[in-house]
N, C-alpha and C positions, 0 to 999 in steps of 0.2 A: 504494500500500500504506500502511495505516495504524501507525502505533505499534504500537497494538495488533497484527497483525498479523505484524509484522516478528520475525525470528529472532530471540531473547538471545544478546546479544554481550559477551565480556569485555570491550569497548571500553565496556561500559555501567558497569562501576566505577569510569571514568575522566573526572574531568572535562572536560568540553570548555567552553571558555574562549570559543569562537564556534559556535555550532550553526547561524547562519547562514551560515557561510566554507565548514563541512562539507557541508551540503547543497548549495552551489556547488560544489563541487568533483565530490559525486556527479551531481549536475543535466551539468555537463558531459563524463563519462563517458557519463549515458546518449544526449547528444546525439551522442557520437562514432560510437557502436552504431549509433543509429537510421541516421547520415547516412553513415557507411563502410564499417559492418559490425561485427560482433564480434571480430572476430579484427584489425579496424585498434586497436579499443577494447584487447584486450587486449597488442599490440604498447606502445603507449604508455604502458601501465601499467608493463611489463617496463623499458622506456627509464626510464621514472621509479626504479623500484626499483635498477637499475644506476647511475643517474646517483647514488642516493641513497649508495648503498654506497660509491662513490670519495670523495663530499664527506666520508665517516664518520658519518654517520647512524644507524649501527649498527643497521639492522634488519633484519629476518631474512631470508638469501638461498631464492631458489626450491629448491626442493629437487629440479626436473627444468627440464631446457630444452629447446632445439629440438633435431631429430635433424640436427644439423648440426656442422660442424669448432666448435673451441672458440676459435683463431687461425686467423681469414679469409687466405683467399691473399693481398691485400693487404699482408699486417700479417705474414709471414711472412718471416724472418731468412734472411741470404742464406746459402746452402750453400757451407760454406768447403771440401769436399773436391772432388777430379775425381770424378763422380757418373759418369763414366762407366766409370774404373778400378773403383770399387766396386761397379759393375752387373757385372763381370767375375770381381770376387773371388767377390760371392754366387751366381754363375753355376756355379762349379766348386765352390763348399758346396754348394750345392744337390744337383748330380750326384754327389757323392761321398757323398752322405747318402743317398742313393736305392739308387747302388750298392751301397753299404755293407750296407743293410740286404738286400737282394735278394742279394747273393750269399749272404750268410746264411739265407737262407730256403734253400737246399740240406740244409743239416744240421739242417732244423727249428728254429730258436732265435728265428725270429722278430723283432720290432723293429716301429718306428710311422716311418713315412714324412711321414704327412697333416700332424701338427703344426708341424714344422721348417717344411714346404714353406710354408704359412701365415704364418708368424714371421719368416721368416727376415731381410729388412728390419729386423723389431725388433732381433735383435741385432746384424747386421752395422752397423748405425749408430750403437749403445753401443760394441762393439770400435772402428769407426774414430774415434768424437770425442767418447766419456765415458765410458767404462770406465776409471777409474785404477787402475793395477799398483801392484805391492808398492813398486816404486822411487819412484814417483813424491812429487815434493817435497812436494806439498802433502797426502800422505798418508804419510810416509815407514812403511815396513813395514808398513803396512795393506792400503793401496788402498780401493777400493772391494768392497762387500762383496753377490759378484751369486746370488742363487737362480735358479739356471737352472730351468724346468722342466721336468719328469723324461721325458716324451715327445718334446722336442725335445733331446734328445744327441745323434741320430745328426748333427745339422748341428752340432753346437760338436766335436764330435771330427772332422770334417771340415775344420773349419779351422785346427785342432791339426795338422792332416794336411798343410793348407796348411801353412802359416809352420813346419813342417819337425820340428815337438816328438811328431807322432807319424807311423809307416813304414805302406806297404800289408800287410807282414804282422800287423801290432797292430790293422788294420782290418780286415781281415779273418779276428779272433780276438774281435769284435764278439759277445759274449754267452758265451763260451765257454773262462771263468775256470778249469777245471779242471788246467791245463796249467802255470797259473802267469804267463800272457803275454799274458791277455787284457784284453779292455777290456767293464767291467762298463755292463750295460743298461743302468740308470742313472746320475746322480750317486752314486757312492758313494765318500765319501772313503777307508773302509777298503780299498775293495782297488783304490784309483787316490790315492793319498793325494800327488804332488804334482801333479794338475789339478784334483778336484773339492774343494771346501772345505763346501758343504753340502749334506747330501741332504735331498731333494727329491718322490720320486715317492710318497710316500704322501699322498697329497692333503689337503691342509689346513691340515698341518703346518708348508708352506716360507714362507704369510703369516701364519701364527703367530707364525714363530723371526723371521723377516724383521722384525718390531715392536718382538717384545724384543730383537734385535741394537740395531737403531739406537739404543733407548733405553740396551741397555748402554754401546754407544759413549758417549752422555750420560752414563752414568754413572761411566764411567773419568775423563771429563772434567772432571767437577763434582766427583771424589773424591781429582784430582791425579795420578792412576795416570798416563795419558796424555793428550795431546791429540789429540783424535780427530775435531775439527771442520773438518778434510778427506776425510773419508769416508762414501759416502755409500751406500744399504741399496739395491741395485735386486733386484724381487721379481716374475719372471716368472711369470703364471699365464694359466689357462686360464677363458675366463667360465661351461662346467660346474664348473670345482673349486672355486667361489665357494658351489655350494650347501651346501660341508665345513662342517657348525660351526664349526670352527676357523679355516677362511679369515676368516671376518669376527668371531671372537669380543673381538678385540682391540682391533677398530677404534677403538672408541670411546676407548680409550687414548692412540692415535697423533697423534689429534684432540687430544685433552684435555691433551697433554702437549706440543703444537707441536713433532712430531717432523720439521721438515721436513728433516731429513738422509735421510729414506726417502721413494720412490716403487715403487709398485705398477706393473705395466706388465700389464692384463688384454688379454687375444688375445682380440676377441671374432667368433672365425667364426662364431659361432650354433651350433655344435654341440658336443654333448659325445659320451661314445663310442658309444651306441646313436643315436642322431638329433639333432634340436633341441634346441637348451639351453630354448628358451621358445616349444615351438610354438608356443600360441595366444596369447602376448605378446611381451614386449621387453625382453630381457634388458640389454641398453643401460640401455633409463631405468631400470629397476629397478636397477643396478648404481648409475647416478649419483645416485638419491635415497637409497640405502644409503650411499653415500657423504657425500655433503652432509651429511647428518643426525649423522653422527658427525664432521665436523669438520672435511674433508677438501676440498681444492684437486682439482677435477676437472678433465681435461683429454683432452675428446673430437677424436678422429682418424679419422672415419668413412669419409670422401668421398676419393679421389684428384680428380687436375686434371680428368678429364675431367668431372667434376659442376660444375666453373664454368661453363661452356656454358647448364645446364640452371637454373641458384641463378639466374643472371644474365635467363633467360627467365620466371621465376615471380615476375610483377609483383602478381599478387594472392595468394602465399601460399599457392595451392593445391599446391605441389608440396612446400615444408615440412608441411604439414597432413598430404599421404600418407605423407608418410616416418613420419612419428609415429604412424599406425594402422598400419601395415603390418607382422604378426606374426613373429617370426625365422623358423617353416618356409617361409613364402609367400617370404620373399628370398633362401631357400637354394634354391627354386625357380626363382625367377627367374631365377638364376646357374645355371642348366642347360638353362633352354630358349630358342626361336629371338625373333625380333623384334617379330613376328606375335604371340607370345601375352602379350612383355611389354605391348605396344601394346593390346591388350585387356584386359588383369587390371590392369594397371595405371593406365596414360594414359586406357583409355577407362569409366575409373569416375569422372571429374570433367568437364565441357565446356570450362574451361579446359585442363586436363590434355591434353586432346584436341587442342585447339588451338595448344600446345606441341608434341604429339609430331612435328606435321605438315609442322614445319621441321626435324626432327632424322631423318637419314638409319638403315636398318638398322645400318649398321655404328656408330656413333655410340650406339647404342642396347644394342648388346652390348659395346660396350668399359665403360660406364658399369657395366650390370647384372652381369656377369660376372668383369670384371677390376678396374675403377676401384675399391681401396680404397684408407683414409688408411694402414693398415696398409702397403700394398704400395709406400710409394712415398719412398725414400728425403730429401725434401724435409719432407714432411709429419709422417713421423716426427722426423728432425730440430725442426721447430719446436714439437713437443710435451715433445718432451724437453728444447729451450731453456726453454721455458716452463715446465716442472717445476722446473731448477735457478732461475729466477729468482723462482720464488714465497716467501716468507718467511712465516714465523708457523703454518706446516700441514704435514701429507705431503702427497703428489699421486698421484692415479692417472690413471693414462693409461688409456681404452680407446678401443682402435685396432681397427677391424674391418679383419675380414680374409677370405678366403676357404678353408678349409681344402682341403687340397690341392691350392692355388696353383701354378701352372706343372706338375704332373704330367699331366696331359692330361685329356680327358674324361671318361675311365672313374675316375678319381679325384676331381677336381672336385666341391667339394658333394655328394657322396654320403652316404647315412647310414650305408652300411659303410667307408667308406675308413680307420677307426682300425684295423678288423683284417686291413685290405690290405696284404700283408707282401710285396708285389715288382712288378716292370713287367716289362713282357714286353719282348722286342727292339722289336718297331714303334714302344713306350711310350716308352722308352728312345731314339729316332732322332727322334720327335716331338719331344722334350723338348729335344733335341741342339737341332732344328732353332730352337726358340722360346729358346731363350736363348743362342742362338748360338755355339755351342762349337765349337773345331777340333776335330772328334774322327770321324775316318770311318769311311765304312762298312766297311770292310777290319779294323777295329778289331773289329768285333761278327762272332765266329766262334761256333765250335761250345760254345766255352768259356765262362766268367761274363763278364758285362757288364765292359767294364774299366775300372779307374780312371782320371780325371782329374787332370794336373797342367800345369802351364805350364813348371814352370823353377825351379830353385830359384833359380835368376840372372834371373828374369823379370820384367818390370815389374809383375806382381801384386805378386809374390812381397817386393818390393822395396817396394814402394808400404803392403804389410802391416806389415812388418817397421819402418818408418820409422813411421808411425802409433801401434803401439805402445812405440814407443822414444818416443813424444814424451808418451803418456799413462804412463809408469813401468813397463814391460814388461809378460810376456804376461796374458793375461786368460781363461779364469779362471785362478787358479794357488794354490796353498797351500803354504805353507811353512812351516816350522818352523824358527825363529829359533835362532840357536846362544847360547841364553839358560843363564846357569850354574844349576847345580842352588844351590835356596832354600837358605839356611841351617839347619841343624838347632835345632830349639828347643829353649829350655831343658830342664832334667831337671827344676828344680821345678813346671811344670806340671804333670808327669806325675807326680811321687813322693805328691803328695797323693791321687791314687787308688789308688796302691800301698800304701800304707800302711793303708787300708781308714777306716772311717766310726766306730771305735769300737764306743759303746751308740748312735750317732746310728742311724735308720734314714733309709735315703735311696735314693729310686728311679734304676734303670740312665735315666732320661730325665733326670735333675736333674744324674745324675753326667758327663753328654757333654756338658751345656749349661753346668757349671761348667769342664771340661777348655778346651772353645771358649772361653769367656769370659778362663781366661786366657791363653791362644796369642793371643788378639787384643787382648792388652797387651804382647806382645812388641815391641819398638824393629825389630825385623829384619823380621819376615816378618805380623805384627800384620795389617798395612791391608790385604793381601793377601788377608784372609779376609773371604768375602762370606755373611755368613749370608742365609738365605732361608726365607719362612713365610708362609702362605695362609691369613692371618687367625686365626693360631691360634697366636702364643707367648706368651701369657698362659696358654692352656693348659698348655704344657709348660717351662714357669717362665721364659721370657726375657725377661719384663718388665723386668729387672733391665740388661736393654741395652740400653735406650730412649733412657734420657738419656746414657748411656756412649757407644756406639755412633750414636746416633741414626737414623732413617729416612729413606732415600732421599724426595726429593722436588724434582722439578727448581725448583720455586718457592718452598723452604726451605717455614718455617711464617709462614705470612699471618692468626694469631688466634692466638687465646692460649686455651691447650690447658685444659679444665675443671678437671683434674688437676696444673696449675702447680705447686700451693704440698705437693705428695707427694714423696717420695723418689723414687719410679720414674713419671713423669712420663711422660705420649706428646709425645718429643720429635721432630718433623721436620726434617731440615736441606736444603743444595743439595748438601753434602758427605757425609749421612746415607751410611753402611753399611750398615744392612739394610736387603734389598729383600722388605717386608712388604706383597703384592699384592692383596690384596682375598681373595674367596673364587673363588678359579683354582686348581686346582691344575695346570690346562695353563698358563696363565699363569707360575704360577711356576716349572713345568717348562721351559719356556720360556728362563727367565731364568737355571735354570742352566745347559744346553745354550751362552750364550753368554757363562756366567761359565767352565764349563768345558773350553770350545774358545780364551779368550781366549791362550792361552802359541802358537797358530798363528796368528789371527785377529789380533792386534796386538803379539807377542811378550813378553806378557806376562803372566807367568803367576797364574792367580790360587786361590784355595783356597776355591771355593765350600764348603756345606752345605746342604741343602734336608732343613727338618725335617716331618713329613706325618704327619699321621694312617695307620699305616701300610695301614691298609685302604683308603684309596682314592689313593695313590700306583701300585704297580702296576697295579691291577686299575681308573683311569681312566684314569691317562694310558700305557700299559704301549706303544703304540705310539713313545710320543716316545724312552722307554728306551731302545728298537733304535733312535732318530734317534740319541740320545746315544751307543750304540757305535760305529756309523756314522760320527760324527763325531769320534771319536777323544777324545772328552769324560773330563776328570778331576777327583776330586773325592770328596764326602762325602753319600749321600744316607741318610737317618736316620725311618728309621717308627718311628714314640711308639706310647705306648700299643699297643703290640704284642700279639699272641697273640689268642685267641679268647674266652680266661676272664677277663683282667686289665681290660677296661673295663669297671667294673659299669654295669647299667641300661641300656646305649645301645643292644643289642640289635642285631636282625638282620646288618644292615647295617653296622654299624661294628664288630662283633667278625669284627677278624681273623686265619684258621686257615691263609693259604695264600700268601699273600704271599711268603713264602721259596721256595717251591716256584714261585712265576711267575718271582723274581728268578734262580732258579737257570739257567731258559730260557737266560738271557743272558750269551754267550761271556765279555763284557766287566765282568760284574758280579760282583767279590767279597764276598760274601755270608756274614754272619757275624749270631750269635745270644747275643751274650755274655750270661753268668748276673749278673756283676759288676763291679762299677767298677774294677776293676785288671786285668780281659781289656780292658775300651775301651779304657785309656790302650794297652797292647802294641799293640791293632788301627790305634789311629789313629796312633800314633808309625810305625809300621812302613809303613802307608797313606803319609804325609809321604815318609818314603821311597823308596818303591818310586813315587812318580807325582812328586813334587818332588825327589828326590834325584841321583845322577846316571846314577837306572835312567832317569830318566822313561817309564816305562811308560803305554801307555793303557790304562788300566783305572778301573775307580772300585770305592767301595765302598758295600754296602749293611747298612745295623745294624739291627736290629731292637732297640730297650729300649722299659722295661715304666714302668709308671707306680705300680707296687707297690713302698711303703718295705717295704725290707730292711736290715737291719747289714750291711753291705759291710767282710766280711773284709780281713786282709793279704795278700797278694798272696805263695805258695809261693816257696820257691827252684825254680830252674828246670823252668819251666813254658813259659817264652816260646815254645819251638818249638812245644809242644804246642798253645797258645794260638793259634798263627797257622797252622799245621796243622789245628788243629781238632780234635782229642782229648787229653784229659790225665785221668790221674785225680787225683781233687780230694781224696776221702777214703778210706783205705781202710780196709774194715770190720775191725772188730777181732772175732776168731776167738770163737765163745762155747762153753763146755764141753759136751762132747757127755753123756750117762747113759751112754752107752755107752762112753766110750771116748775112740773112734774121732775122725774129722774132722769135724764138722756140713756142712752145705750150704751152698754157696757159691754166688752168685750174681752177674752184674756188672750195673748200673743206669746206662744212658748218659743223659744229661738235659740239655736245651739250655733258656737264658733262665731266663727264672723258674720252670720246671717242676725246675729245681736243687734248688730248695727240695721240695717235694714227695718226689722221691728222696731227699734227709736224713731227712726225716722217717718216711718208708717202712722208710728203713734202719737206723734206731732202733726202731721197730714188728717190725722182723720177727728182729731181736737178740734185742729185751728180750721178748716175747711168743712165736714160733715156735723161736730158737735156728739162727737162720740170718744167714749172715754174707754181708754185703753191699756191694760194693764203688762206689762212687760216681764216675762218671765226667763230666766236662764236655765236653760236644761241642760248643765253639765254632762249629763250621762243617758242616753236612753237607755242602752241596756242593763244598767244598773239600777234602773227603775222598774225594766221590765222583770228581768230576776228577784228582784224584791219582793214584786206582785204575786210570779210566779210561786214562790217561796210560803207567802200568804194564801194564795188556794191552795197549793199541799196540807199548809195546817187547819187549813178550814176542813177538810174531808177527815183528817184526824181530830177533831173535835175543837180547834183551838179558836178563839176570835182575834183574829188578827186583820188589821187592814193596810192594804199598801201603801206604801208615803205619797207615793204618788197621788190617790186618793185623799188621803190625809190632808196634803198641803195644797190640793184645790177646792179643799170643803169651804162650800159658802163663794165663792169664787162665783161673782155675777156674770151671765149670758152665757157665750157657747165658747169654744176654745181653737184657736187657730194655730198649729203647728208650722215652723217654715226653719231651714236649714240649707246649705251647702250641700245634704246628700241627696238619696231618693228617697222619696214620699215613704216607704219600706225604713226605712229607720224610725220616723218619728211616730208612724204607725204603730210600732211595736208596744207602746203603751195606752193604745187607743180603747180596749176593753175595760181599764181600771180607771178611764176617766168619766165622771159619773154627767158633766156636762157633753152638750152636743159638739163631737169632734169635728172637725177636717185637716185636711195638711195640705203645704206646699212643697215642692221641691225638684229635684232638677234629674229630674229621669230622663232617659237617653243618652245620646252619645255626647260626650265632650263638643267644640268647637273653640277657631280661634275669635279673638276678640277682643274688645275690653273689657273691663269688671262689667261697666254698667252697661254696654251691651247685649252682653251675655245671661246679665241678669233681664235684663228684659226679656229677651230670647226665651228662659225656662221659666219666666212669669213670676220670679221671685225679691224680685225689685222694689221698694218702700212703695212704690205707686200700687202694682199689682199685689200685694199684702193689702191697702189700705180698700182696694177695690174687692178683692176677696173676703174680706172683714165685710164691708158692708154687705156683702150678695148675704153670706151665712146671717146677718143682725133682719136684713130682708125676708128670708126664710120664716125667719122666727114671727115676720110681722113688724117688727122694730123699726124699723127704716121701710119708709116706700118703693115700691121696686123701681120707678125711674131714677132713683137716687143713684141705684149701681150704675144704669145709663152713663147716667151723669159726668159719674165721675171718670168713668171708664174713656169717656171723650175728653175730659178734660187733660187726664192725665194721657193722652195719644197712646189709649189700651184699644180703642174701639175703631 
């Protein structure tokens, strides 16, 4: 091939200093091809690039390799437990995971069998010799911090069952929480809150949180909170849940940031829940060049021992070669049929191959195809997980194949239904006995459920268990909740400055929460505690101003000198930095609070996130993590800006948000509030410190909506606080205007949450000074905590209680009918429409966003002081009160009509 000829290579910008040496070098590659073969050429290339990478040569590793162990059996660590005791613990997990779920399957509740039976090697060899408990020294009150995944429970509650932390009646209450004594399908720390620590079965989610835990851990550590560099992140998955966006949206951070205190441990049986993870490819290499590329220490476990036999026989490479074509359905295949057909489809597609098969006996041939994975075989796992804790500079992922539905017998085995195969029959069940050798006889299996499995709680399992985790710092998983004293309360002049109100200043509900934060996080006491958080956007909503203050997380401090040095609010990064300012993630930084705000369980200490968001794509992106965050018993401060549907001008469709309130409301766990003013924030958040850091500690968190519209921020009423944190108060009341007649004029009451406050002022001076109707002003801090109130009050009403909702309460007496109007949809202020005993309506801004100005926008979804005061009259009209050309009226005057 000539110059001319040849491909353009970036290598053509680069001087070469010998073009003679080069072309030797190429000259003797192609000699190696012509005279060995290609694949001898491309071996020696590989040996070069490995040899280069140990000298430090720094260049760029392969991004795939062979489909082989990643530590040869040679080169493998000796196994420091009795492998034979452990073959005996996983023997009675296993069955009691099968049982578990099968006797279950009577009352329909179903459960997943296939996963565990696959995995289960993966965990029993973390539990016996790297799983560290809370005790343990080199993690004290930590441990290790493990995402089980959410399909394999039934076998980690099986060995809870074992080592005696949980009874056969709590197992056989396996999905069936209604009672109050059950044990929940998945990880779920709410309603098992001291075994499970993080849930997990929403797919995507658990190597999301798994990334930003570890990096929090770095982050308590580099911020002096704690030292954390004993524990370490393990994050069970499944090689279908790898296609989550979110399983790999991180990765590139893990990499980037040398998190090697975390390892991934991918199960790859090739299948996901309908079939193959990659029929017609190779989920393997596609996993390890995913990997590699983002930064990451791979560490392949394919092969059990019986494939030394067969490595040791492929002199020429032919049997690596097939493994690397050979597509994930074809070997889910393989793993089901006889010897005869692997011997054809496989061995006899190469003449080598063939020539191999002819010394390897049938049985030899299905122990390989069937059974023999790296996954399944306590030795193998072992030296991958050595191999993950001694790698430095990286995370590591393990994938370990395996075979899904491992030891359940054949009718379970590599099936493409066995994920919604919810039981074994008895003969399944005696098979199963028979292959993993259980005392357990046949006298045992009667007319009754399959029965459980146990040896003794004086048994040498049992003993052998129990000694194991005493030595890694007890049991595993386990969550606890540190007897940590409630924070100190903070000062009062943080909070007197919003009480006091803004004067002539105007100043937006988003400026006034992020000066309240700014100074709580100058407090000496509870200050360092608070972890702000933001997704590339506190410039937006003024936080610039804690840059150089505060500084930014950065586990490499700042390595340049920032363009903005020589300004007052500087982009400062530190190793110690407090905000954790994530790129443009909002799962990301969702993420980050989840493990700021599980931290007072997680390492006992407790910490005061905030996560400030755009509030329209806070719920409505990441609104799954939400429910992770209740689930996880998460506390804390989550804060949507620029709030409401009308208050962000121009940005249109998509970022004007009307519903936000109404998603957060979904959420058991989420206190949700809509302040009009900076002296409702300080009561919400003083009271928030409280009620989650005081010596309620509650789980709960809170959710604020503020606005990005200056307003004069009033003085703060005398008492108001109840109403404030309740969520109704009236704010002004209308002053009565003289009737012609006489008599009383019309009266009317006006509830208005956020900045739609303002608009109701205005309405209610409109319909005084112009109609002669007197109109009452109310602030609804909260609907939904008005409406749960209510809620709370008809429960006890059908238990015999008299109770009445505040809501009701504080409109008793309350003259005319009640007119609701807000920044969201009509569906939020509705939600308390039954407990209010006058004639309701509401206004609000349903449909899609648009750009605009405030006050045209407001016109637009008819919630504009004019269209409030027109609407007032129509409902006083209704009643008779006002003459109905009066609506007319005004409806023209005010250019409604």
């Amino acid at each position: 091939m000539t110059d001319a000829e040849r491909t353009p290579s970036e290598l053509d910008q680069l001087l070469d200093r010998d073009p003679e040496e080069t072309a030797e070098w190429a000259a003797s590659l192609d000699a190696v091809a012509r005279q060995a073969g290609p694949h001898r050429a491309a071996y020696l290339m590989r040996r070069t690039l490995e040899h280069a990478g140990r000298t430090g040569l720094g260049l760029p590793p392969l991004l795939e390799t062979d489909y082989v162990n990643t530590v040869p059996t040679a080169a493998e660590p000796a196994f420091p437990g009795d492998e034979e005791m452990e073959r005996r613990i996983a023997a009675w997990n296993r069955w009691n995971a099968a049982a578990m779920v099968t006797r279950g399957s009577r009352f329909g509740v179903g459960g997943h069998i296939a996963t565990f039976a696959s995995a289960a090697w993966l965990y029993e060899t973390g539990f016996n010799h790297f799983f560290r408990g809370k005790d343990s020294p080199e993690a004290p009150g930590s441990g290790d911090q493990l995402y089980i995944q959410g399909h394999a429970s039934p076998g980690i509650y099986a060995r809870a069952f074992l080592d005696g932390r949980l009874t056969e009646a709590q197992l056989d209450n396996f999905r069936r929480e209604a009672g109050g004594d059950g044990l929940p399908s998945y990880p779920h720390p709410r309603r098992l809150p001291w075994l499970w620590e993080f849930p997990t079965v929403s797919m995507g989610l658990g190597p999301l949180s798994a990334i930003y835990q570890a990096r929090f851990n770095r982050y308590l550590t580099g911020r002096g909170i704690k030292d954390t560099s004993g524990s370490r992140v393990w994050a069970f998955l499944g090689d279908g849940e790898m296609d989550e966006p979110e399983s790999t949206a991180a990765l590139a951070l893990a990499g980037r940031e040398g998190l090697d205190n975390l390892t991934f441990v991918v199960n790859c049986n090739l299948q996901r829940l309908d079939g193959p993870v990659r029929a017609n490819f190779r989920i393997v290499q596609e996993l390890e060049a995913q990997f590699r590329a983002a930064g990451w220490h791979v560490v392949k476990a394919l092969w059990g021992s019986a494939w030394d036999e067969l490595f040791a026989l492929d002199t020429t490479g032919a049997l690596v070669r097939k493994l690397r074509e050979v597509p994930d359905a074809q070997f889910q295949t393989y793993a089901t049929r006889d010897a005869a057909y692997i011997r054809e489809h496989f061995f006899g597609t190469d003449p080598a191959l063939a020539e191999m098969a002819k010394v390897l006996t049938d049985a030899k041939i299905i122990e390989c195809f069937h059974t023999s994975r790296g996954g399944h075989e306590p030795r193998k796992v072992y030296a991958a997980y050595r191999a993950a804790l001694a790698h430095e500079g990286a995370p590591t992922v393990i994938l370990a194949q395996t075979v899904k539905g491992h030891t359940l017998g054949r009718g379970f085995a590599s099936k493409n239904a066995n994920h919604q195969m919810k039981k074994l029959t008895t003969d399944e069940f005696k098979g199963m006995r028979d292959l993993l050798g259980l005392p357990i006889p046949d006298s045992a299996f009667g007319d009754g459920p399959v029965p459980y499995g146990h040896p003794g709680p004086d048994s040498p399992e049992v003993r052998y268990l129990a000694e194991r985790r005493a030595a890694l710092g007890g049991p595993a998983p386990a969550r606890r909740v540190h007897p940590v004293p409630a924070l100190p309360e903070p000062p009062e002049r943080a909070f007197a400055a919003l009480r006091k109100g803004s004067g002539k200043q105007e100043t937006a509900t988003t400026m006034a929460f992020v000066r309240l934060v700014k100074d709580l996080m100058r407090d000496a006491e509870t200050g360092r505690r608070w972890v702000p958080i933001v997704p590339d956007e506190a410039r937006t909503f003024g936080m610039e101003s804690l840059f150089p203050s505060a500084g930014i997380y950065s586990p490499k401090g700042q390595t340049y000198e920032p363009v903005d040095r020589d300004q007052l609010m500087y982009y400062k990064e530190a190793a110690d930095g407090q905000i954790l300012n994530e790129g443009i993630t909002e799962a990301g930084a969702m993420a980050d609070f989840i493990a700021a705000a599980t931290s007072y369980a997680t390492h006992g200490e407790p910490m005061i996130p905030f996560y400030i968001f755009y509030s329209m794509f806070g719920w409505q992106r990441t609104g799954d993590q939400f429910w992770q965050l209740a689930d996880q018993l998460g506390r804390g401060f989550v804060v949507g800006a620029t709030a409401g549907r009308t208050t962000l001008t121009g940005e249109g469709l998509q970022h004007a948000d009307g519903h936000s309130q109404l998603l957060a409301s979904t959420n058991p766990a989420s206190l949700n509030y809509d302040p009009a003013f900076a002296y409702e924030i300080a009561v919400i958040v003083r009271d928030g410190l409280r009620r989650m850091y005081g010596p309620e500690q509650e789980d709960v968190f809170y959710y604020l909506t503020v606005y990005n519209e200056p307003k004069v921020q009033p003085p703060m009423p005398e008492g108001v606080e109840e109403g404030i944190l309740k969520g109704l108060y009236r704010f002004r009341e209308g002053v009565p205007a003289a009737s012609p007649s006489g008599g009383e004029t019309p009266r009317i009451q006006l509830l208005a949450s956020g900045t739609a406050i303002h608009w109701a002022l205005d309405a209610q001076r409109l319909l005084a000074d112009d109609w002669g109707v007197t109109a009452d002003v109310w602030s609804a801090t909260s609907w939904s905590e008005l409406r749960r109130d209510a809620l709370s009050c008809d429960a006890a009403q059908l238990n015999g209680e008299d109770r009445v909702p505040y809501v009701t309460r504080a409109l008793c007496g309350a003259p005319g009918p009640v007119l609701a109007v807000s920044d969201w949809m009509r569906a939020v202020p509705d939600q308390i429409a039954p407990w209010v005993e006058q004639d309701w309506s509401s206004l609000g801004t349903d449909g899609f966003g648009l750009s605009d100005t405030r006050e045209a926008a407001r016109r637009h979804f008819g919630v504009d002081a004019e269209s409030i005061a027109v609407a007032a009259l129509d409902r006083l009209a209704r009643r008779g009160e006002v003459k109905r050309e009066t609506v007319r009226e005004a409806a023209e005057r005010y250019g409604l009509a």
